[in-house]
C-alpha beads as a LAMMPS data file, in Angstrom:
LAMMPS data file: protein, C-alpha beads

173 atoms
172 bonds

1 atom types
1 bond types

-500.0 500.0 xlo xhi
-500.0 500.0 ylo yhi
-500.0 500.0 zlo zhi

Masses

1 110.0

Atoms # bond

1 1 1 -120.703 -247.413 -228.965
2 1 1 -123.577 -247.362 -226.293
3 1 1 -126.233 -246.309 -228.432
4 1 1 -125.009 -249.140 -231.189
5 1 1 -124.930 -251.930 -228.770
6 1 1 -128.609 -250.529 -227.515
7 1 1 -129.735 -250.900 -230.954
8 1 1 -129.800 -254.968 -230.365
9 1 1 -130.351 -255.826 -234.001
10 1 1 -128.757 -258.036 -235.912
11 1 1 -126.254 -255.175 -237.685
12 1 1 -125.593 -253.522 -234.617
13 1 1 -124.219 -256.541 -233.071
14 1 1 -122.447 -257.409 -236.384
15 1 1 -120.856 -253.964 -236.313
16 1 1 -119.943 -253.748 -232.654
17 1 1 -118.144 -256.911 -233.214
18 1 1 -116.171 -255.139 -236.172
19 1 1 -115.492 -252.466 -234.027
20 1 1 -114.129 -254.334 -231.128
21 1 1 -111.846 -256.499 -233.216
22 1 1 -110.691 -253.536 -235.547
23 1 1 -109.832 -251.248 -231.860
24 1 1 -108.827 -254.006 -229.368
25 1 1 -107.259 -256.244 -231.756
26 1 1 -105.818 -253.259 -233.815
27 1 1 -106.948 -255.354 -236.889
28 1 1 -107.183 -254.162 -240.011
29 1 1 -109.941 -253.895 -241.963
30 1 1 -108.998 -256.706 -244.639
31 1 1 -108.395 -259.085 -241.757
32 1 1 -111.704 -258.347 -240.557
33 1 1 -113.173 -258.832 -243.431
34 1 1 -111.441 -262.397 -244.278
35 1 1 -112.756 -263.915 -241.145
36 1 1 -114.515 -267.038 -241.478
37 1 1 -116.922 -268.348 -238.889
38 1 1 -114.188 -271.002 -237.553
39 1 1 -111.133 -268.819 -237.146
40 1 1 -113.444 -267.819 -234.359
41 1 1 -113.167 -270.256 -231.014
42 1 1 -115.483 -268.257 -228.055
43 1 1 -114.350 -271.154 -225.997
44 1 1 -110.733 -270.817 -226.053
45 1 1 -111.486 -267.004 -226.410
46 1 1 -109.048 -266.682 -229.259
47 1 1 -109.289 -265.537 -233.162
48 1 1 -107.369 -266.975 -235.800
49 1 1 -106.064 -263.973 -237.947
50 1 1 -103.965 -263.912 -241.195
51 1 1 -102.284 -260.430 -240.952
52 1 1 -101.387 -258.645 -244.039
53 1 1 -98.539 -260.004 -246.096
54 1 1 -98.958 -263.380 -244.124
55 1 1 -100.250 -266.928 -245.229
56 1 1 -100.775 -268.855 -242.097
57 1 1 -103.269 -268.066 -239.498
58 1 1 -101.939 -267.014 -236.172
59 1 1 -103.645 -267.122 -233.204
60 1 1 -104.428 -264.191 -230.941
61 1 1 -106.267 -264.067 -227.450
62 1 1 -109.489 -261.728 -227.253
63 1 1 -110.487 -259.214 -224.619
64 1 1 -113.668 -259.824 -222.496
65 1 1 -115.272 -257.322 -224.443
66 1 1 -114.508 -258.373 -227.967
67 1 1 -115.079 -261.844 -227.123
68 1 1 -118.842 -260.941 -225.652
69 1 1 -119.374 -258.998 -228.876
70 1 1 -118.357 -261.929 -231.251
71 1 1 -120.533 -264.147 -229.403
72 1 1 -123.262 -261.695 -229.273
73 1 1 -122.541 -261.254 -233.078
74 1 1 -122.049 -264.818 -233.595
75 1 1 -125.592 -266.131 -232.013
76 1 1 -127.264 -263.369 -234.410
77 1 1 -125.253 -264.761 -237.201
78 1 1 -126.287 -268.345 -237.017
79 1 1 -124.173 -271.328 -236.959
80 1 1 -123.270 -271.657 -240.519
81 1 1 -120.230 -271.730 -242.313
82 1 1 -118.894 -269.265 -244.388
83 1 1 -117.721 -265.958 -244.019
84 1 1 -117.773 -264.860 -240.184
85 1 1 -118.836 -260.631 -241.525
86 1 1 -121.451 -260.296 -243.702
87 1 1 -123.895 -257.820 -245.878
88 1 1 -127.514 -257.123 -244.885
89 1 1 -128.726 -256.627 -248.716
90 1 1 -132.737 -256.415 -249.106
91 1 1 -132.870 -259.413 -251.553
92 1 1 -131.758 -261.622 -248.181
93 1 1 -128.735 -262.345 -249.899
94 1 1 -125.749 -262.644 -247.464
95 1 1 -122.286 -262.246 -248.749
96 1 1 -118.946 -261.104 -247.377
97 1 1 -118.480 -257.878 -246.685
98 1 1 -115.985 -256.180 -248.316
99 1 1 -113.328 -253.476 -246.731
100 1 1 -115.106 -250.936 -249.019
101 1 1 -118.401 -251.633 -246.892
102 1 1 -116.328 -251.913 -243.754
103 1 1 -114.992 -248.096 -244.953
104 1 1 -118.862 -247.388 -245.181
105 1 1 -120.076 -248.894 -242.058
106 1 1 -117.562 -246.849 -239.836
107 1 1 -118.756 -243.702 -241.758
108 1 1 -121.873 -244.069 -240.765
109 1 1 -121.077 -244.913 -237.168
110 1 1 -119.320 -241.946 -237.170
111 1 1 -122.016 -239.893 -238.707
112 1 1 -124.340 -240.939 -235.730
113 1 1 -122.112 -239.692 -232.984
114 1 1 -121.028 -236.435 -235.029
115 1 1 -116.915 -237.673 -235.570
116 1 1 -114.865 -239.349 -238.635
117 1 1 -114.530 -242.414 -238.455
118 1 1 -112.287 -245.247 -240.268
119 1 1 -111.110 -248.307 -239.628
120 1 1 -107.415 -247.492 -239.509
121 1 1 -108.129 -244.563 -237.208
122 1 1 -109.272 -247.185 -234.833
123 1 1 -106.294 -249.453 -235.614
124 1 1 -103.909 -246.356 -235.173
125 1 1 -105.872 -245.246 -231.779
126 1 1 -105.421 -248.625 -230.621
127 1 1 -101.804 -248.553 -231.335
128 1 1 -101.285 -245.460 -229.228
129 1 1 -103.306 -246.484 -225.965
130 1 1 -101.187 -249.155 -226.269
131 1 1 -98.138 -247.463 -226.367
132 1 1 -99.418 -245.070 -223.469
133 1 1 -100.514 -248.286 -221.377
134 1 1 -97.385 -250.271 -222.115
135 1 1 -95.257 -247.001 -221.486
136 1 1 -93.974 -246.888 -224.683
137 1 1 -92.594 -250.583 -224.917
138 1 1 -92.602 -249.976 -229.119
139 1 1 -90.977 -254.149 -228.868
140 1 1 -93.949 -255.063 -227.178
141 1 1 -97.044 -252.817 -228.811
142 1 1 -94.556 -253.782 -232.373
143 1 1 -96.124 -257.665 -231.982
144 1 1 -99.603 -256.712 -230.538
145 1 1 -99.666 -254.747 -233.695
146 1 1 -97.895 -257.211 -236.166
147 1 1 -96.149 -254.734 -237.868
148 1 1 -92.770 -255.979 -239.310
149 1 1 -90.661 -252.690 -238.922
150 1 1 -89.983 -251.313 -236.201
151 1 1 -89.580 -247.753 -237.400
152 1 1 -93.531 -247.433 -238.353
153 1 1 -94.122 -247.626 -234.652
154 1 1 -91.228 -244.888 -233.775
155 1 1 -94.086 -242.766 -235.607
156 1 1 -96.816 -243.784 -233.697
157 1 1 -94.712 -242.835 -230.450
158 1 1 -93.423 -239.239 -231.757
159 1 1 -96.709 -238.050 -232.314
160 1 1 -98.158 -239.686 -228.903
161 1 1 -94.751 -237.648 -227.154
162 1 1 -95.321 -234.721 -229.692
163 1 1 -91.645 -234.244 -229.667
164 1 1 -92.188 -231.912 -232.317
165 1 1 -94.039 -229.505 -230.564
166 1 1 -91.545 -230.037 -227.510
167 1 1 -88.439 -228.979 -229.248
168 1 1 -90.587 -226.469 -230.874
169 1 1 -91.163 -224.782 -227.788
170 1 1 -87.025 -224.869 -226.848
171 1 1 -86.129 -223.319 -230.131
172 1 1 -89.048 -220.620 -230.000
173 1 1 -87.735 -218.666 -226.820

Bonds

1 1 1 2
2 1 2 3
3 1 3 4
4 1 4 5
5 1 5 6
6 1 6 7
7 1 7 8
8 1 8 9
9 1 9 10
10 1 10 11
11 1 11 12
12 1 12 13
13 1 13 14
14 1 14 15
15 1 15 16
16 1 16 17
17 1 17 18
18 1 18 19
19 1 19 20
20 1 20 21
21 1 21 22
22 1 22 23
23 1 23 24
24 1 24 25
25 1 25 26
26 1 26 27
27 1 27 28
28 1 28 29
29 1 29 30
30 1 30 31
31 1 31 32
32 1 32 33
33 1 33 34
34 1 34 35
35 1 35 36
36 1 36 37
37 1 37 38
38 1 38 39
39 1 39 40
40 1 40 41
41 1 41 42
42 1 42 43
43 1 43 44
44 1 44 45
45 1 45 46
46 1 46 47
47 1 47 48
48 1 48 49
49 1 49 50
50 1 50 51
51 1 51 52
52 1 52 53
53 1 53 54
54 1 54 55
55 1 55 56
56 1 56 57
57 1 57 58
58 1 58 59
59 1 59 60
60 1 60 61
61 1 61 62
62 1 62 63
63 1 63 64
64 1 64 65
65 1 65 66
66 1 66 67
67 1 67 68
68 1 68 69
69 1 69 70
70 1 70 71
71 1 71 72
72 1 72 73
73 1 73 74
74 1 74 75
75 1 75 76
76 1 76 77
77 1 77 78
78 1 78 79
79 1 79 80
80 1 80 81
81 1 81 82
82 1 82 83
83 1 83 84
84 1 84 85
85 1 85 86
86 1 86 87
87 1 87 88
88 1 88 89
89 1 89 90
90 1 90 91
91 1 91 92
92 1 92 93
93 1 93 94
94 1 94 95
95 1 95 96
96 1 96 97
97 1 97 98
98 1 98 99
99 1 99 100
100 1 100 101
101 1 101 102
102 1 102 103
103 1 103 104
104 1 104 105
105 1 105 106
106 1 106 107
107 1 107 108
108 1 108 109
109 1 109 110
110 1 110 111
111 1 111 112
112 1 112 113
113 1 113 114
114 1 114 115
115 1 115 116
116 1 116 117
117 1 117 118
118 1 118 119
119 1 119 120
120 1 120 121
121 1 121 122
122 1 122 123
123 1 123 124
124 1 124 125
125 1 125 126
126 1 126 127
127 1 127 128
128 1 128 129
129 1 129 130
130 1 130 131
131 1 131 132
132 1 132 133
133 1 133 134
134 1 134 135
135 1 135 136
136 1 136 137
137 1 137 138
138 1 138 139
139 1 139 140
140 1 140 141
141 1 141 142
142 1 142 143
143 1 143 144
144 1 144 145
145 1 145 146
146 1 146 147
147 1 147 148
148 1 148 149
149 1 149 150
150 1 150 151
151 1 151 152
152 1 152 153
153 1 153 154
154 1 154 155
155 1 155 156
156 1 156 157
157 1 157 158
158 1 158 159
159 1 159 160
160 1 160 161
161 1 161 162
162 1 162 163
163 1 163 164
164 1 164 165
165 1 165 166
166 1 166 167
167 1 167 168
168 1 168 169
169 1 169 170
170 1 170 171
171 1 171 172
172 1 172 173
């Protein structure tokens, strides 16, 4: 992420922002991408976020980090209205980006520093340092990540534990 926030352009600062919000916020890509310039408030440091399956916003605190990288994002952007993530198209055109370009950006990302990369692999590597940092409190990582059952994040936790290879290693003596 060094050598993107180096970059100091317009898109790099657009996509560090993406980044930050899809990692530290475990977002997912469609929130991202449904962002509008005011669900955005660098004062109160908080995002307003309708998570999947949702209809009202919801209001969620940002990390230093992410905040510094909206803001950085958000000067570069200009203080219009509209859609807070948008396309860099060569007939100056700037429209919303889509998840498919979101899908496209991270590719690239990940092309530059030689590893896949997707948005929901930083959403589900988010999910896990969580779990590690919060010592696998699933009740507490279950509403940083919004999901509604419980049982999705039981999955997250057996692979973080590998249990599998655990009991493996009983069973193979």
């Amino acid at each position: 992420m060094e050598d993107l926030q180096e970059r100091g352009d317009a898109k790099g600062k657009r996509d560090v922002a993406i980044v930050r919000l899809l990692h530290d916020l475990a977002l997912r890509r469609g929130e991202v991408v449904s962002f509008e310039a005011d669900d955005v408030d660098l004062e109160t440091g908080t995002v307003s976020v309708i998570g999947k399956g949702r209809t009202e916003k919801v209001r969620y605190t940002l990390p230093d980090p992410t905040k510094e990288a909206l803001a950085d994002w958000m000067e570069a952007r200009g203080p219009e209205a509209g859609p807070l993530f948008t396309n860099f198209n060569r007939a100056g055109r700037r429209g919303r980006l889509s998840p498919r370009a979101v899908n496209y950006i991270m590719e690239k990302l990940g092309e530059e520093i030689e590893v896949t990369l997707k948005p929901h692999g930083l959403r589900h590597s988010s999910i896990t340092q969580a779990l590690d940092a919060t010592n696998g409190d699933v009740r507490a990582v279950q509403k940083f990540s919004r999901h509604r059952d419980l049982r999705t994040l039981t999955v997250y936790d057996d692979n973080r534990q590998d249990f599998h290879g655990q009991v493996a290693r009983l069973v193979a003596v």
